[in-house]
N, C-alpha and C positions, 0 to 999 in steps of 0.2 A: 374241648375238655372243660373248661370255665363256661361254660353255659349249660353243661352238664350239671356240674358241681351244684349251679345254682337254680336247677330246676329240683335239683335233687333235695336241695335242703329246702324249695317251698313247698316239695309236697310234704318231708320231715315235720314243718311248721303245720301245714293243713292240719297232717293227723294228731298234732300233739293238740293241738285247741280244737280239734272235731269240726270245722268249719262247712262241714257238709249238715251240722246241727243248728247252723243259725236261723234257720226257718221257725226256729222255735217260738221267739219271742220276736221275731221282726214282723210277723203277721199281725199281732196284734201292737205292735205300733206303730205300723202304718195304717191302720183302722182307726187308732187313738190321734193320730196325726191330721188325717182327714175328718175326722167329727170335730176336733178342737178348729180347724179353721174355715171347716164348713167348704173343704174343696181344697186344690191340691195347690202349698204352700208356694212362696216366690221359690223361684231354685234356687238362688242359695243361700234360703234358709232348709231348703229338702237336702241339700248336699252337705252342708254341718249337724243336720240329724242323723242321714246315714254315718257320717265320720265319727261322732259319738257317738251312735251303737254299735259301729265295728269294733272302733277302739277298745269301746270297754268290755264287750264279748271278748274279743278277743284274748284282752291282755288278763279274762278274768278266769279265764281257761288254761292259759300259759301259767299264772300261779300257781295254781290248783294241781297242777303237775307236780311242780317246785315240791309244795307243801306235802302235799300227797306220795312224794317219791319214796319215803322208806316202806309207808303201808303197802304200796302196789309192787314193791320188791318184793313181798310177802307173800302177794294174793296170786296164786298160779293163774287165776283169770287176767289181771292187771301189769304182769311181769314180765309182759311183751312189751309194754311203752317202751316209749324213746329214751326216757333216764333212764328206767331202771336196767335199762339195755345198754347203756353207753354208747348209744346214737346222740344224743345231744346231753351235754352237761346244767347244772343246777346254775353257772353265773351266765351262760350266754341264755337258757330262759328265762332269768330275773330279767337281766338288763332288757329283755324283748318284752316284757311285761310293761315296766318303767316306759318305756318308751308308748309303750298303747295307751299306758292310762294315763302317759303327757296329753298326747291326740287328744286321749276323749275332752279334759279339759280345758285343750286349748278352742277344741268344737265347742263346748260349753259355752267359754266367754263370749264365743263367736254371735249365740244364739239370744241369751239375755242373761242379766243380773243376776235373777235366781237361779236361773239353771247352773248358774258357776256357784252363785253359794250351797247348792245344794250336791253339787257335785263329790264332796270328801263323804260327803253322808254313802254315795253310789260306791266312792272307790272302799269304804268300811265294809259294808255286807257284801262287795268281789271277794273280799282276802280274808275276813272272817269265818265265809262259808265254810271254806274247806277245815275248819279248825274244828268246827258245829260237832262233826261227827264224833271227837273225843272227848264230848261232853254232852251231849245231848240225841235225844231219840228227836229232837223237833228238827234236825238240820235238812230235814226235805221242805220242809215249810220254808227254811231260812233261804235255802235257794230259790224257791218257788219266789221270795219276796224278791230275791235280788233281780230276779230276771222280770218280775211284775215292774220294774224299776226302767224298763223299756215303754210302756205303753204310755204309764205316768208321767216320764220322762218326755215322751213326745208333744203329749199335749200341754205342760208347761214351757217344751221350746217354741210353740206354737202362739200362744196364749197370754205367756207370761202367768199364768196363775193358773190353780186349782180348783178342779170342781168336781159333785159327784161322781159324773161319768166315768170319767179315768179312773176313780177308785172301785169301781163297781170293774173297769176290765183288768184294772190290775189286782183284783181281786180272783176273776174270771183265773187269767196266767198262774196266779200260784197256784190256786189248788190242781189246776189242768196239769204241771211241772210237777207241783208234790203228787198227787197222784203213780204220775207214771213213774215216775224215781224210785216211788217206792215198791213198784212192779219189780224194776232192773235190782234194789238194791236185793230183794229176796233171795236173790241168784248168789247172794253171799252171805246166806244167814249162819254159815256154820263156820266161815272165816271170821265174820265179824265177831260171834258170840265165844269163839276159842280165843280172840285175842284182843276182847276190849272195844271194839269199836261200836259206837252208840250208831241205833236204827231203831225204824219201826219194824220191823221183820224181828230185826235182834228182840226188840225190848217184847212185842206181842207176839212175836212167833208168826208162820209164812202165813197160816190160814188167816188170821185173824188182818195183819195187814194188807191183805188184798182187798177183804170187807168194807178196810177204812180207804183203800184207792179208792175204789168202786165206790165211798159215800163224797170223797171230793170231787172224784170227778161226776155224780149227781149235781153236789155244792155249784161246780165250776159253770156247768149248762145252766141253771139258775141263774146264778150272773152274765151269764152273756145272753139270756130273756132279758132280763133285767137291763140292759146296755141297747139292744135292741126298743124297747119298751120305752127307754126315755130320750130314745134318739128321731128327730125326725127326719132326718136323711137315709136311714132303714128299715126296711118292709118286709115285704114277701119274701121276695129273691132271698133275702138276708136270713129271713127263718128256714125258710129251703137248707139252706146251708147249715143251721142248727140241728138241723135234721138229718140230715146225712152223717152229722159229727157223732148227733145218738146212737144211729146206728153204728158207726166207728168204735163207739167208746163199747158197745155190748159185743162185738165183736172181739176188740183188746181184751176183754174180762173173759170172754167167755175160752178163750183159745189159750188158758192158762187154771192151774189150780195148784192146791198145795203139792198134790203129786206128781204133776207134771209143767215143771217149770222150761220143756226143752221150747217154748216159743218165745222166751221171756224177752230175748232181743228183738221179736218181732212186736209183740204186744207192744210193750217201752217207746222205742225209739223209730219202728218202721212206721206202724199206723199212727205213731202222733205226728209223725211228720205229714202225711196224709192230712190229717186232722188240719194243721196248722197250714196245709195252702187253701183245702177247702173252705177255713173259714177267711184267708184273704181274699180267693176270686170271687164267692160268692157275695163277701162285702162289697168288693171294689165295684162289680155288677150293679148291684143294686145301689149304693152309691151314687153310681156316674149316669144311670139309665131313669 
């Protein structure tokens, strides 16, 4: 019966933070991981970079509930979650929060100096995000940033410092993130625009912000040429793999329009995940080969 209870409540947890979503931005920092030290780090300094990117995914998911729970009581889409359901309450997900983004920064210190100074900056754009939308049409961007904060991330726990490259991929991840986000967020542009909530769908309307996906994610392939291009541990294999992401991304775009948004969860969330392992194995390929 107790081991019941508690299988029951991780998968509760899975779905509340989407943990089947982390492929998103873990791809491109373990790509930023291996270019920053030029092949695959001591273990454990690999094992406090995974613990500070769970951590902080995670716990920045779990807020984002928290904060998000009176809207998505709202949104007949979103009113299935676990708060607004009374499957888990508002302080046992703070305190599961708190507790991740302890993790991430005690991974932090683990890793180097900066990486813990720079750590409060990480946990500001977690908890911020979720606020973005009731003030701003840019909050696909702000997420995009926050989760680019994984690849950058990597290569300063690596590295100890900054350089183009990681700004070039964590350039790549935002717009790749704002992008699709603003695919999924369309699917609410008439909840959002009846009750205040700031979007690009809301602020430009559906047609017009698919336009602007479809020019980030152009923007986003750019940068990851561009990371390609000044990297000398990737090649061919590695543009193979840009290649098949093009085609990915015109496929997302094309299996969707203003009138017909019934793929939107597929566009979104199914092929970026696609997206986001083709472009780790065909890095790690060419990489290691």
């Amino acid at each position: 019966m107790v081991f019941n209870k508690v299988i029951k409540k991780a998968h509760d947890y899975g779905v509340l933070v989407m943990f089947s979503h982390t492929i998103f931005s873990l791809s491109f920092a373990l790509i930023s991981m291996l270019l920053a030290g030029n092949g695959m780090p001591p273990i454990n300094k690999l094992i406090w970079i995974l613990v500070a990117f769970l951590g902080a995914r995670t716990g920045a998911n779990a807020i984002n509930r928290v904060i998000d729970a009176e809207i998505d009581k709202k949104n007949p889409r979103t009113s299935v979650r676990q708060i607004p359901q009374g499957k888990m309450n508002k302080r046992e997900v703070i305190v599961f929060s708190i507790v991740c983004f302890l993790v991430m920064v005690f991974a932090a210190a683990q890793l180097n100096l900066l990486c813990l100074i720079l750590s409060p900056i990480a946990l500001f754009l977690m908890t911020i995000y979720s606020y973005t939308k009731r003030f701003t049409w840019m909050c696909h961007l702000v997420l995009g940033v926050t989760c680019a904060a994984a690849p950058v991330g990597a290569w300063i726990a690596v590295t100890g410092s900054i350089s183009l490259l990681p700004l070039f991929m964590g350039a790549a991840n935002t717009l790749w993130v704002a992008g699709f986000d603003i695919i999924y967020g369309a699917q609410d542009y008439e909840f959002d625009t009846n009750n205040g909530i700031n979007s690009i769908p809301a602020r430009f309307g559906v047609k017009n912000s698919l336009l602007i996906s479809s020019f980030f994610h152009v923007l986003a392939m750019i940068f990851l040429v561009i990371v390609g291009l000044l990297s000398s541990s990737l090649g061919i294999i590695y543009f193979i793999g840009l290649a098949i992401i093009g085609v990915l991304f015109f496929v997302e775009h094309k299996i969707i329009s203003p009138d017909n948004l019934s793929q939107v969860t597929i566009a979104s969330y199914g092929i970026n995940q696609i997206v986001s392992i083709v472009l780790l194995i065909f890095g790690l390929i060419d990489f290691f080969i």
